[in-house]
C-alpha positions in Angstrom: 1.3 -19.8 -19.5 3.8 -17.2 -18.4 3.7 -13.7 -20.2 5.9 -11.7 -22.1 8.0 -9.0 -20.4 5.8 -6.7 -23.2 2.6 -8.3 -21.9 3.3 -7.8 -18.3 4.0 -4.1 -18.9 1.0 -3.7 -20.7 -1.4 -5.1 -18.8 0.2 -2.6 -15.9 -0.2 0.0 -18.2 -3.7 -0.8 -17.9 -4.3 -1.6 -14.7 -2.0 1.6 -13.2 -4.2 4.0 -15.8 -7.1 2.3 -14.6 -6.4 2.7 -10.9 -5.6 6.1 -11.5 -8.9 7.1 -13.4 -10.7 5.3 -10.4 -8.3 7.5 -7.8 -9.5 10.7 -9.6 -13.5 9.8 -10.0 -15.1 13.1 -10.5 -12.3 15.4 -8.6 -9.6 17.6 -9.9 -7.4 15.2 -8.7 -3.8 15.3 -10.9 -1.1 12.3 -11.3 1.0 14.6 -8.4 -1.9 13.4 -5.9 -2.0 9.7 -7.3 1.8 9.7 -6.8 1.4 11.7 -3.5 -0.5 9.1 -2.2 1.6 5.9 -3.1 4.8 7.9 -1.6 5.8 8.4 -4.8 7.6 11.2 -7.0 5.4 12.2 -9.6 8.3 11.8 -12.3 9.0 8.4 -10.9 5.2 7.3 -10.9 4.5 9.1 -14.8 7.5 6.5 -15.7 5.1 3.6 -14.7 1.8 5.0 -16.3 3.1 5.4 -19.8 2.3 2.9 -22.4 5.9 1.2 -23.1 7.1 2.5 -19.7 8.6 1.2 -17.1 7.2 -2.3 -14.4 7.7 -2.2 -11.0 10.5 -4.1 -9.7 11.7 -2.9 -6.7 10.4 -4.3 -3.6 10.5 -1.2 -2.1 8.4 0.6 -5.1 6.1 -3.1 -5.4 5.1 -2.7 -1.6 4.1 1.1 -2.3 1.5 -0.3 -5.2 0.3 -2.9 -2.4 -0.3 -1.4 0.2 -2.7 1.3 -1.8 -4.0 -1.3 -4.3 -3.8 -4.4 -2.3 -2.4 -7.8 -3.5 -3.8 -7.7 -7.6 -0.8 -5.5 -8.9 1.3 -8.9 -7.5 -1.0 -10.9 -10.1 -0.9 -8.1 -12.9 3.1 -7.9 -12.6 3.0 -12.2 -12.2 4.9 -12.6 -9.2 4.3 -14.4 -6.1 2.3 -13.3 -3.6 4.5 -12.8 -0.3 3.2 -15.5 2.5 2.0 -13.0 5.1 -1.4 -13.1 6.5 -1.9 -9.2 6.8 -1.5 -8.9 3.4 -4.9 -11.3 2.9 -6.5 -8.8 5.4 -9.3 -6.2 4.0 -9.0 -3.1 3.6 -8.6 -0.8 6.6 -7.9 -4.0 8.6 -4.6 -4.1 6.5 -3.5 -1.2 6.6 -4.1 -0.6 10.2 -2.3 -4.5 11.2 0.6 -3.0 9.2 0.8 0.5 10.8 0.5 -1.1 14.3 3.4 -3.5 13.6 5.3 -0.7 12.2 5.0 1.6 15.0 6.0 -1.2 17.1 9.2 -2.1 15.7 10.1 1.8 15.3 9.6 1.8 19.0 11.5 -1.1 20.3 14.5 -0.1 17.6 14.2 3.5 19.1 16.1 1.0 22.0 13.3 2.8 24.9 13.7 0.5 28.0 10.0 1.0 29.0 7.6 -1.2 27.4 4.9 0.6 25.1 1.6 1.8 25.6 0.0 -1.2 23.5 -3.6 0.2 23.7 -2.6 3.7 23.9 -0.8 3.2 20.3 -3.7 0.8 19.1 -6.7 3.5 19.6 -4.6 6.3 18.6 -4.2 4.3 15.2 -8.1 2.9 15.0 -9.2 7.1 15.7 -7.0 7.4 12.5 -9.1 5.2 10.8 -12.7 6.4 12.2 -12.7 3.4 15.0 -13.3 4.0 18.2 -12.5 1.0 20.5 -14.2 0.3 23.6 -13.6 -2.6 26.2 -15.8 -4.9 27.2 -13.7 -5.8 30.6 -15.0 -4.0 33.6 
């Protein structure tokens, strides 16, 4: 059964206002460091958390929501699920696949000749995340 445009926004009302209590736990934390940390400007992101308000419908905005929340705000807003495999991936592995790829293409658009540092850009990335990689070549 699809849902009502009403229904979808409420059950993002919700799940946003849900997300958020769950961002803030027992910290001081405001809706400026919810929004801070999708990317978003506060105004922009209270727009989304009020009852009646408005859905994400941008791709840019969507992909925001994703890559904090993960793949459920596709399901609460009843769209389909992009087909790309990082976006299966757990969390930090996600994040990390997609910063890697990023960084990749900003480097071969930056048009440098010289191939990147693949490893140096990987550990750099994992540090980031509290990984340390070691080899097990000799």
């Amino acid at each position: 059964m699809t849902k009502t445009k009403e229904q979808i926004g409420l059950d993002w009302y919700e799940y946003i206002n849900h997300e958020y209590y769950a961002f803030r736990g027992e910290s001081r934390k405001t809706i400026s460091d919810f929004a801070e940390w999708f990317g978003l400007p506060q105004g922009q992101l209270s727009q989304y958390m009020k009852k009646g308000g408005k859905i994400p419908s941008g791709l840019t905005v969507i992909n925001k929501f994703v890559k904090r929340l993960g793949i459920k705000v596709y399901e609460v807003l009843e769209i389909p699920v992009p087909d790309n495999g990082l976006d299966r991936l757990p969390e930090p592995l996600r994040s990390i696949s997609r910063e890697v790829r990023e960084t990749l293409a900003e480097y071969t658009a930056s048009g440098n000749a010289d191939p990147p540092d693949t490893g140096a850009i990987l550990d750099e990335i994992m540090k980031k995340y509290g990984y340390i990689l070691s080899s097990t070549e000799e």
